[in-house]
Backbone as CSV, one residue per row, in Angstrom:
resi,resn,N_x,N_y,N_z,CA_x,CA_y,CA_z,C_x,C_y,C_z
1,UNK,52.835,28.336,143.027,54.243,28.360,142.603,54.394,29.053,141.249
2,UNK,53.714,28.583,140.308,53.417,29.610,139.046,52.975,30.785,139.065
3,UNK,52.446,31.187,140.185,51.822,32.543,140.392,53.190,33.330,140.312
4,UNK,53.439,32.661,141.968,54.936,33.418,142.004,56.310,33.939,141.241
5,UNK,56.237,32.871,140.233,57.268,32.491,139.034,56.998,34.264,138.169
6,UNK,55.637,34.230,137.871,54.856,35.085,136.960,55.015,36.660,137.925
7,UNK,55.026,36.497,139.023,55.621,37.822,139.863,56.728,38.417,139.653
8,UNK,58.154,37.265,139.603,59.156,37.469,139.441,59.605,38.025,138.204
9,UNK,59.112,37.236,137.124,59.522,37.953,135.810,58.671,39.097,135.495
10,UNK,57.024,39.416,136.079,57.111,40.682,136.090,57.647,42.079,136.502
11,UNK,58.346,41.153,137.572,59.258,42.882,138.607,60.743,43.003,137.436
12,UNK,61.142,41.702,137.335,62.232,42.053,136.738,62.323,43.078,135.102
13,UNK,61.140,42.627,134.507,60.506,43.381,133.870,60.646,45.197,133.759
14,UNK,59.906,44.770,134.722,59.544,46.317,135.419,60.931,46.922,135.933
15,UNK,61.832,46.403,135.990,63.112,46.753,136.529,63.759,47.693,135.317
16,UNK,63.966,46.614,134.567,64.339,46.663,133.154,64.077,47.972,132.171
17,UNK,62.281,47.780,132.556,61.816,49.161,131.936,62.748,50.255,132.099
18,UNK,62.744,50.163,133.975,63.137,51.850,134.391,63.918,52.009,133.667
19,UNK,64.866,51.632,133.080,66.429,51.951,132.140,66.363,52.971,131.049
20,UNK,66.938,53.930,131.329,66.850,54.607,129.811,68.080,54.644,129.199
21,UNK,68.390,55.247,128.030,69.005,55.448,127.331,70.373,55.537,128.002
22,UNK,70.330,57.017,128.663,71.495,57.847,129.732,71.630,56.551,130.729
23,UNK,70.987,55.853,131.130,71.284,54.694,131.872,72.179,53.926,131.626
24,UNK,71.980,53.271,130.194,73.045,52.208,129.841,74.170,52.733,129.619
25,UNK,74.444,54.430,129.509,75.564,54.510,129.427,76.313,55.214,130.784
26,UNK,75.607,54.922,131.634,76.102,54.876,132.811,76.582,53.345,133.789
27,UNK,75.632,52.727,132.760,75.998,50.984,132.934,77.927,51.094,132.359
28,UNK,77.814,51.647,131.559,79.471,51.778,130.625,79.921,52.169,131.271
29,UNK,79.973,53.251,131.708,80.785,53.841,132.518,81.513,52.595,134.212
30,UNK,80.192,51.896,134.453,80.858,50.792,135.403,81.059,49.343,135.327
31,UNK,81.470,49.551,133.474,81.527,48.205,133.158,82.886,48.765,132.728
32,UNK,83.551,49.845,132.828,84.657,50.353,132.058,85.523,50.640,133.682
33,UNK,84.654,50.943,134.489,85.806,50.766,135.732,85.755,49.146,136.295
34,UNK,84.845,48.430,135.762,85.381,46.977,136.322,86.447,46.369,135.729
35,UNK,86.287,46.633,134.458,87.332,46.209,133.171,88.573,46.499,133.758
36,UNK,89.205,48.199,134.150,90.042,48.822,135.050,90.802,47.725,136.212
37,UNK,89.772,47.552,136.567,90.533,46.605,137.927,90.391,46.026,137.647
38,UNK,89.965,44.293,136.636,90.867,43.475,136.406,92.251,43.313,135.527
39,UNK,92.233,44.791,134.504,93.574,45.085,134.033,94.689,45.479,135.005
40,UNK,94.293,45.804,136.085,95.515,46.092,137.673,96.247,44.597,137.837
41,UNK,95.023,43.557,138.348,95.453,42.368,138.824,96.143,41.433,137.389
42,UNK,96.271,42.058,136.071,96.770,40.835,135.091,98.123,41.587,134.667
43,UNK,98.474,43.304,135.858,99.280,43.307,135.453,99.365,44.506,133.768
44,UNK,97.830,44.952,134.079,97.936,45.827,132.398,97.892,47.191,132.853
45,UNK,99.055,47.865,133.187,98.754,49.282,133.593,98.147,50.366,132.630
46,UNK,98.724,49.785,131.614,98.159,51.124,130.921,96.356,51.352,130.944
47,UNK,96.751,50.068,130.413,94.934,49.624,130.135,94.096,49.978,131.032
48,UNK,94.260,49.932,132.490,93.738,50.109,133.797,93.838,51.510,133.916
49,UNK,94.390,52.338,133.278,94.480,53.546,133.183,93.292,54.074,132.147
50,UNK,93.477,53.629,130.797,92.927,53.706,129.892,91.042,53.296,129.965
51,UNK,91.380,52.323,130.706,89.567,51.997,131.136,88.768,52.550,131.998
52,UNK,89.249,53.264,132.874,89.385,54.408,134.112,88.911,55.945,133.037
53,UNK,89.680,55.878,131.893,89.636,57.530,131.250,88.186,57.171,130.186
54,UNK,88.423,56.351,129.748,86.839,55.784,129.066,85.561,55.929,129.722
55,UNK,86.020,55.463,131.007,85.272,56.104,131.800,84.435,57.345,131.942
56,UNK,85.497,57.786,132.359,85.045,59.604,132.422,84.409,60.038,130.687
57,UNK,84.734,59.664,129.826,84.230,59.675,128.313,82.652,59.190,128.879
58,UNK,82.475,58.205,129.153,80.928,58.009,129.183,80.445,58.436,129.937
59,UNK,80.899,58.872,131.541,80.783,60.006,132.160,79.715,60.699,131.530
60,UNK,80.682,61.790,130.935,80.214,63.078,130.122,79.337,62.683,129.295
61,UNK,79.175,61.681,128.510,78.208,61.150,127.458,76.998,61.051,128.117
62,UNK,77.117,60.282,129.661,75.918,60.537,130.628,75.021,61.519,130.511
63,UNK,75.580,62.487,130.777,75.154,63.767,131.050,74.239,64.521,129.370
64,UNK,75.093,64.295,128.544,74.652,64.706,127.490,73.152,64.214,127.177
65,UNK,73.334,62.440,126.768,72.407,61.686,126.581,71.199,62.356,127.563
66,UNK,71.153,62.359,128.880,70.337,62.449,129.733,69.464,63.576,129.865
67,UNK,70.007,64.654,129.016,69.686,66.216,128.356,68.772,65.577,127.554
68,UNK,69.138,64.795,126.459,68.579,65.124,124.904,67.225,63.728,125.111
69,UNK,67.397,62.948,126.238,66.245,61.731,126.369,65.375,61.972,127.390
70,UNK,64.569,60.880,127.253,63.406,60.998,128.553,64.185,60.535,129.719
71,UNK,63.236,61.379,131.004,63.959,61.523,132.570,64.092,60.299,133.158
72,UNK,65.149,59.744,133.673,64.974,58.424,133.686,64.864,58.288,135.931
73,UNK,64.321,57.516,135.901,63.480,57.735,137.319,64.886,56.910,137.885
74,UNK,65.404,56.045,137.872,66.899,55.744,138.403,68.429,55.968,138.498
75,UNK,68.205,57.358,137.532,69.345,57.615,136.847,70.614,58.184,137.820
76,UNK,69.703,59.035,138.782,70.850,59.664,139.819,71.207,58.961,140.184
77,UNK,70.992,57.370,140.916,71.355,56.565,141.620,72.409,55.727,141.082
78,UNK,71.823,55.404,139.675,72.800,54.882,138.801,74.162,55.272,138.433
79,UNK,73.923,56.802,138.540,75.123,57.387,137.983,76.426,57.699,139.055
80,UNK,75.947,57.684,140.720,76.582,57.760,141.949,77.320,56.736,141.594
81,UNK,76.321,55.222,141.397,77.062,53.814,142.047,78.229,53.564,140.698
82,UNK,77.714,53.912,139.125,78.939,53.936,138.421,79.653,54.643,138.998
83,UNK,80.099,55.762,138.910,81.162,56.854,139.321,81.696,56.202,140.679
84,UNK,81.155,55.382,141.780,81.692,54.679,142.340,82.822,54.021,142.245
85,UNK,82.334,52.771,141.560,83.151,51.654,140.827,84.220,52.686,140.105
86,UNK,83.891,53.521,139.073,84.799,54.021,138.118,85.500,55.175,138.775
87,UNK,85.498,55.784,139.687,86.267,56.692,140.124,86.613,56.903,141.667
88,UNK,86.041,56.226,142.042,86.656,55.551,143.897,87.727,54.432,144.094
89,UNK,86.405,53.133,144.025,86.993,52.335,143.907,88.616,51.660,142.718
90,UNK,87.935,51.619,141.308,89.044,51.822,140.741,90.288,52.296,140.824
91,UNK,90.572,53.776,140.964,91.564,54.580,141.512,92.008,54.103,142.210
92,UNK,91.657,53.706,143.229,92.332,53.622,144.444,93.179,52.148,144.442
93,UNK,92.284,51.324,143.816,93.154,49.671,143.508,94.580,50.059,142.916
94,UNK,94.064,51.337,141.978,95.312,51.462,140.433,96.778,51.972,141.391
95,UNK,95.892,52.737,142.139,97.245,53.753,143.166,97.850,52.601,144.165
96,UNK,96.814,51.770,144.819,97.771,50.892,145.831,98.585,49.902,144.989
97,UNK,98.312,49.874,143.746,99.414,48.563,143.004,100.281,48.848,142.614
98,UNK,100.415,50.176,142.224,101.629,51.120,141.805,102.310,51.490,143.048
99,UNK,101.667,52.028,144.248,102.880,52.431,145.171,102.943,50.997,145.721
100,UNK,102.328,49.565,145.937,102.970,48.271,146.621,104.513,48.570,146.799
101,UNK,105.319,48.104,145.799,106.764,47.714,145.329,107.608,48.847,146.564
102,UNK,106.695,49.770,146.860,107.145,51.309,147.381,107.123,50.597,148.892
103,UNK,106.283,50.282,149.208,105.556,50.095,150.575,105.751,48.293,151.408
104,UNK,105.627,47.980,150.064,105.857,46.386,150.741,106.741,45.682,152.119
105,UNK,107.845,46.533,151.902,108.953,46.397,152.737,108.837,46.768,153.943
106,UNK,108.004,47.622,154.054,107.549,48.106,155.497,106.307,48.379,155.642
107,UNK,106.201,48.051,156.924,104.402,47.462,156.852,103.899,48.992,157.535
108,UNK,104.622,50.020,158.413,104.207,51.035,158.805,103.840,51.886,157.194
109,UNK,104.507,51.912,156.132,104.568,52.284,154.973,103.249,52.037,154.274
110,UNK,102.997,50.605,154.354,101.820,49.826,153.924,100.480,49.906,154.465
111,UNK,100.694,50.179,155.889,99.608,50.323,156.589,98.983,52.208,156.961
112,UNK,100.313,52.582,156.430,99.632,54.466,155.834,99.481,54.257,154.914
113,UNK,99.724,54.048,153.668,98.838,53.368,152.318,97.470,53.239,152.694
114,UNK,97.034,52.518,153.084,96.066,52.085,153.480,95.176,52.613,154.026
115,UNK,95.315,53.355,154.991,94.480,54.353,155.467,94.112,55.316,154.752
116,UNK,95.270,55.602,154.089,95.041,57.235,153.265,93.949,56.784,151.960
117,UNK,94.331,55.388,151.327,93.219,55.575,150.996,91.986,54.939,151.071
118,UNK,91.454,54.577,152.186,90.520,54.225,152.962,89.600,55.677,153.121
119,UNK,90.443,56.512,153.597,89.823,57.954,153.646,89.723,58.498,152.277
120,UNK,90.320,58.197,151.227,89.998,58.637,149.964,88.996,58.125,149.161
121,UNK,88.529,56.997,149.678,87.406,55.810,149.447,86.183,56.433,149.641
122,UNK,86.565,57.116,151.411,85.281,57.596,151.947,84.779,58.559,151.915
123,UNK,85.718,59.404,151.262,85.419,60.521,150.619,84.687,60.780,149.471
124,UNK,85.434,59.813,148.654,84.126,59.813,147.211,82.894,59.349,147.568
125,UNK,82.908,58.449,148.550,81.323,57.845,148.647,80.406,59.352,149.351
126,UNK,80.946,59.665,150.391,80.223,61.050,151.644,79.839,62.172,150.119
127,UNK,81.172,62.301,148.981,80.575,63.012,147.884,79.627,62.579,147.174
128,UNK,79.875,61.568,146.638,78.586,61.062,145.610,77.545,61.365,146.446
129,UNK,77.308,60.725,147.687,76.240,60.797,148.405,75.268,61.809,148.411
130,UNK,76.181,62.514,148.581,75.659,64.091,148.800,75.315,64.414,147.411
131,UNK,75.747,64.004,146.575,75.660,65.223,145.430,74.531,65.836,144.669
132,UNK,73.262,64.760,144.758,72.074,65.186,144.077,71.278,66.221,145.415
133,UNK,71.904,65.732,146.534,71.147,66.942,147.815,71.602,68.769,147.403
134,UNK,73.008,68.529,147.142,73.745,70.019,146.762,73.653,70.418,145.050
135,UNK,72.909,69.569,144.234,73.316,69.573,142.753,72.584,71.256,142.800
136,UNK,73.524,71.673,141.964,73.083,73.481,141.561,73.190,73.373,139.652
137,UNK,72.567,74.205,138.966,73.014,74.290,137.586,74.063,74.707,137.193
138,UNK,74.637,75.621,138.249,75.856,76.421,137.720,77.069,76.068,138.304
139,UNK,77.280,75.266,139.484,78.557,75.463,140.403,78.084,74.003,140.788
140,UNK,79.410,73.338,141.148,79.916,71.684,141.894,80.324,72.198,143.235
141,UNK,79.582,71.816,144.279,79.972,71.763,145.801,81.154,70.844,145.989
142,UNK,82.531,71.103,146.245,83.105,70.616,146.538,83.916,69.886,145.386
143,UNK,85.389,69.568,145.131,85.757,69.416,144.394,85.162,67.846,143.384
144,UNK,85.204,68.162,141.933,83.983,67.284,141.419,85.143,65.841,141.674
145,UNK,84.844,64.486,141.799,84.960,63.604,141.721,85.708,62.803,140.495
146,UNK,85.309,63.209,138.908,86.007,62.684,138.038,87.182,63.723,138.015
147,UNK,87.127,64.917,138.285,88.434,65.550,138.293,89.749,65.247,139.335
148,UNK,89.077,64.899,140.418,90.158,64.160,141.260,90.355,62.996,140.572
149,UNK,89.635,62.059,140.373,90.318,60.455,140.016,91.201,61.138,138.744
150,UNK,90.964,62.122,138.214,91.943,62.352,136.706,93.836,62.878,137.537
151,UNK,93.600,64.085,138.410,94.456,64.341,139.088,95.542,63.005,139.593
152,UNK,94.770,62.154,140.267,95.420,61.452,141.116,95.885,60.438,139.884
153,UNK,95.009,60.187,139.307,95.876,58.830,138.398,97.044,59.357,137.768
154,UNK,96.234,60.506,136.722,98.005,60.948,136.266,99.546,60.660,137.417
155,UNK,98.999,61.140,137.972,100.299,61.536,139.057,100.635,60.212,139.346
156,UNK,100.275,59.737,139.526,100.361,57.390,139.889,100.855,57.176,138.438
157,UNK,100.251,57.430,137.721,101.118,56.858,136.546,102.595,57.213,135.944
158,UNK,102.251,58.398,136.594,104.053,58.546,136.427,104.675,58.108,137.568
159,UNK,104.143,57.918,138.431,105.079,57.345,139.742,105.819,58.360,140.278
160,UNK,105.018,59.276,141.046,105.652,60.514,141.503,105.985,59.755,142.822
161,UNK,106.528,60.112,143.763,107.288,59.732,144.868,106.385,59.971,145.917
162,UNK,106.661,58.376,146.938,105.562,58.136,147.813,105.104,59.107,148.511
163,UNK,106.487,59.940,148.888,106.081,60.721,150.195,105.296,62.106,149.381
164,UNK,104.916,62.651,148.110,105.071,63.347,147.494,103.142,62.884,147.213
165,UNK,102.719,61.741,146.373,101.650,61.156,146.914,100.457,61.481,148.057
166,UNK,101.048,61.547,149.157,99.725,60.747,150.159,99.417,62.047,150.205
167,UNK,100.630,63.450,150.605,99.473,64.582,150.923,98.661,65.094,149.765
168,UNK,98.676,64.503,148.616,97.897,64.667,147.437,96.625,64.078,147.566
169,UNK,96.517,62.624,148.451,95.562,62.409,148.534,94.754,62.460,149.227
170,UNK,95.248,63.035,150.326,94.655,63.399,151.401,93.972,65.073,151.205
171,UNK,94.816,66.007,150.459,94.283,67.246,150.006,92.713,67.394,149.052
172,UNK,92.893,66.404,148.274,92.221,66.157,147.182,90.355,65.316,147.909
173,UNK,91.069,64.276,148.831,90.204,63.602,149.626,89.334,64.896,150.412
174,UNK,89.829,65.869,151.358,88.856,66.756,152.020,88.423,67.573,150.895
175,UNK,89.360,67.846,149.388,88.953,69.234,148.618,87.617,68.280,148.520
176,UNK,87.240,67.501,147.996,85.781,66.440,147.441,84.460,67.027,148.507
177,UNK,84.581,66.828,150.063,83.677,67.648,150.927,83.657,68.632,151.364
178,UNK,84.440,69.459,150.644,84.644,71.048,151.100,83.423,71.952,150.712
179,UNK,83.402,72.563,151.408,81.905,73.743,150.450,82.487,74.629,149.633
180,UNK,84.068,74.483,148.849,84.761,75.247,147.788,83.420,75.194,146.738
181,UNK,83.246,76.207,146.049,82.303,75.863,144.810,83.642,76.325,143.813
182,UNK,83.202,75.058,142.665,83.490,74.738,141.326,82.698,75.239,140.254
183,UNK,82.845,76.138,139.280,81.845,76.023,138.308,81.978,74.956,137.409
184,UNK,80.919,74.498,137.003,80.343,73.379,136.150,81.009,73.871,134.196
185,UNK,81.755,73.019,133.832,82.512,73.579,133.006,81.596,73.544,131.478
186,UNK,81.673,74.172,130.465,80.907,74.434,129.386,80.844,73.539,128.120
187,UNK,80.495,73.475,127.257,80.872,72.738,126.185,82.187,72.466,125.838
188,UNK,82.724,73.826,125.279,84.063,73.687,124.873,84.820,73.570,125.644
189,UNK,84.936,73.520,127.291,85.909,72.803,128.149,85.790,71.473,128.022
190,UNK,84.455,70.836,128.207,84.571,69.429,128.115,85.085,68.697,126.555
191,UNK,84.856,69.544,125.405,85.193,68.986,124.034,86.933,68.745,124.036
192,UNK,87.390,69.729,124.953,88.906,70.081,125.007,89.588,68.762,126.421
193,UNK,88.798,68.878,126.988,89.427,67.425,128.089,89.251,66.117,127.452
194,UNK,87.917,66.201,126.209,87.550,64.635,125.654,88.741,64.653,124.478
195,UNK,89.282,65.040,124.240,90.561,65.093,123.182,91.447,65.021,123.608
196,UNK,91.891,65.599,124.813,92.897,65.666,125.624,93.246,63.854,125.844
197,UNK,91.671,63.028,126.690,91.703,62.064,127.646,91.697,60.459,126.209
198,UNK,91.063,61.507,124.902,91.859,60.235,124.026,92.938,60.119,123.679
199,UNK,93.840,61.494,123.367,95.430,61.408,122.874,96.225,61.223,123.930
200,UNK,95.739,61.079,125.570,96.393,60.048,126.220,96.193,58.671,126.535
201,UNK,95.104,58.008,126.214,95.102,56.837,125.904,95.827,56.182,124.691
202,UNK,95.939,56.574,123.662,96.637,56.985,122.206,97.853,56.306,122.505
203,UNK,98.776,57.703,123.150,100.084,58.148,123.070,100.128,57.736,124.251
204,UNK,100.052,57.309,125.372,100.287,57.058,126.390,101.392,57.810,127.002
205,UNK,102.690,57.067,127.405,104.106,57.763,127.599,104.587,58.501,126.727
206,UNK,104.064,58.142,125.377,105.085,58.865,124.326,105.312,60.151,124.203
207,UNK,106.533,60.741,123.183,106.884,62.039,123.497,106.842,62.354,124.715
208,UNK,107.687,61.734,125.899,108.022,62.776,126.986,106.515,62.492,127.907
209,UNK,105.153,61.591,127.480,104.295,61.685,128.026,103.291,63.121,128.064
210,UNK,103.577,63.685,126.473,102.910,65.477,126.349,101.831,64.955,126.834
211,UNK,100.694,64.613,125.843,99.690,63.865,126.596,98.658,63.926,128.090
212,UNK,99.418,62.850,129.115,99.028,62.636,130.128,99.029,64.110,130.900
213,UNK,100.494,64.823,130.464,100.775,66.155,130.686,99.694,66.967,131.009
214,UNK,99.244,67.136,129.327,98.575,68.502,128.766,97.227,68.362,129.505
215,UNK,96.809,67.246,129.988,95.716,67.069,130.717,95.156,66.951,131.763
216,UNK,96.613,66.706,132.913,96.856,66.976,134.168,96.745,68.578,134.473
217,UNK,97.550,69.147,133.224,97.743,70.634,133.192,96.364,71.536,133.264
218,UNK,95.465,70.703,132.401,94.334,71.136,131.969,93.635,71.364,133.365
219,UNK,93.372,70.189,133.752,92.104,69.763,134.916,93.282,70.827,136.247
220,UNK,93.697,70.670,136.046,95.002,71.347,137.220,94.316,73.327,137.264
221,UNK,94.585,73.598,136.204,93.828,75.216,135.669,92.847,75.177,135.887
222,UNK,91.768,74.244,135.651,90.264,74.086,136.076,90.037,74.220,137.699
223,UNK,91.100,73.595,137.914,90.648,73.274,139.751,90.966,74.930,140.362
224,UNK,92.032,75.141,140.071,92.720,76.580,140.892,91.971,77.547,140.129
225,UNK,91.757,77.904,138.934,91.034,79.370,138.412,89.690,78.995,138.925
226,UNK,89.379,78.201,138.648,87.539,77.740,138.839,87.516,78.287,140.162
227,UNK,88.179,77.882,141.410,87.493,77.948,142.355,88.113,79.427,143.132
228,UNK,89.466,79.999,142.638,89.589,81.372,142.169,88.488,82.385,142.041
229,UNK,88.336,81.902,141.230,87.039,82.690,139.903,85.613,83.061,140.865
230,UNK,85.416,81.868,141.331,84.280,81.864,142.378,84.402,82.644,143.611
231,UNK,85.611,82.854,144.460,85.542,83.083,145.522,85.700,84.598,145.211
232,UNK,86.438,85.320,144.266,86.356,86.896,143.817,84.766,87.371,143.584
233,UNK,84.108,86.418,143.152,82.848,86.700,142.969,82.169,86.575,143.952
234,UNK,82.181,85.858,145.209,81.684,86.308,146.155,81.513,86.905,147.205
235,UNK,82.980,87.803,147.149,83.482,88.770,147.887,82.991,90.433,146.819
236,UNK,82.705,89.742,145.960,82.141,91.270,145.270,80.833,91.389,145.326
């Protein structure tokens, strides 16, 4: 029985080890989309918004960290199942609580809700899945994942109109498994979205919502020139 005891705390151990650096902050990243969805259910929209964009901040910090430290032998896996939690799942709670009030009244209403994003669910997962099979240095197979959850929330947070919604998410849902290539954006794009994604946490609505705007606008130019950009180049 002590043997066994002495097994256990060695694996867990050994668990522990695997963790690196880029790890724990991929732990953040899905301790910042759990945070997210219990700010939905108490009722804290912004916040649920705001813990969702923190997100994507440690995201990118992921990536950095994971450059400048040692290779961490769990890390791809780690970083799927955050981005999970923080950009599937999350999203999708934030979007069905915002359109409810929309849908409640009719259950045909409620029950396309539902589906659409059921398929938007299964879409991020079929992506993540895939993504270390297709990972390239230069180009994202298929539209990247934190750029949709950025797309779609904005647009939920302002409460764009139901019917106006679903084919967004349904567009966005196949752009994720498409073989569109994305290029992988540079320093100074990402320095310019991480400024962007704090002065809308900041400012939230204010001024007119510039903000949430300038950053919808942003990732919006990224999606259409990027994959623009790519397809001229491979016709030449």
């Amino acid at each position: 029985m002590i043997e066994l005891k002495q097994v256990r705390v060695q694996l867990q151990k050994s668990m522990i080890e695997l963790l690196s650096i880029a790890d724990c902050v991929s732990l953040t990243n899905a301790i910042f989309g759990f945070l997210s969805i219990i700010m939905v259910f108490i009722g804290e929209i912004h916040l649920a918004f705001s813990f969702i964009l923190l997100a994507l901040l440690a995201d990118g910090l992921d990536g950095i960290t994971a450059r400048r430290t040692r290779e961490s032998k769990i890390g791809e896996f780690l970083e799927s199942m955050a981005d999970m939690t923080s950009f599937g799942i999350a999203p999708a709670i934030f979007i069905y609580t915002i359109y409810y009030k929309f849908v409640s009244c009719c259950i045909y209403k409620h029950i396309f809700l539902l589906i659409i994003l059921i398929l938007f669910l299964s879409m991020v997962i079929v992506r993540l899945a895939s993504f270390h099979l297709l990972k390239d240095k230069k180009i994202f197979v298929g539209l990247p994942v934190p750029a949709s959850a950025i797309l779609l929330l904005i647009m939920t947070y302002f409460e764009i109109k139901f019917l106006y919604i679903l084919p967004v998410i349904l567009l966005i849902s196949f752009a994720m498994v498409s073989n569109i290539r994305f290029p992988k954006p540079g320093f100074k794009i990402d320095a310019v979205a991480s400024v962007l994604i704090i002065l809308t946490i900041i400012m939230e609505k204010k001024f007119q919502g510039v903000a949430p705007l300038l950053l919808f606008i942003a990732v919006s130019i990224y999606v259409i020139t990027g994959a623009v950009y790519l397809l001229m180049n491979k016709k030449k």
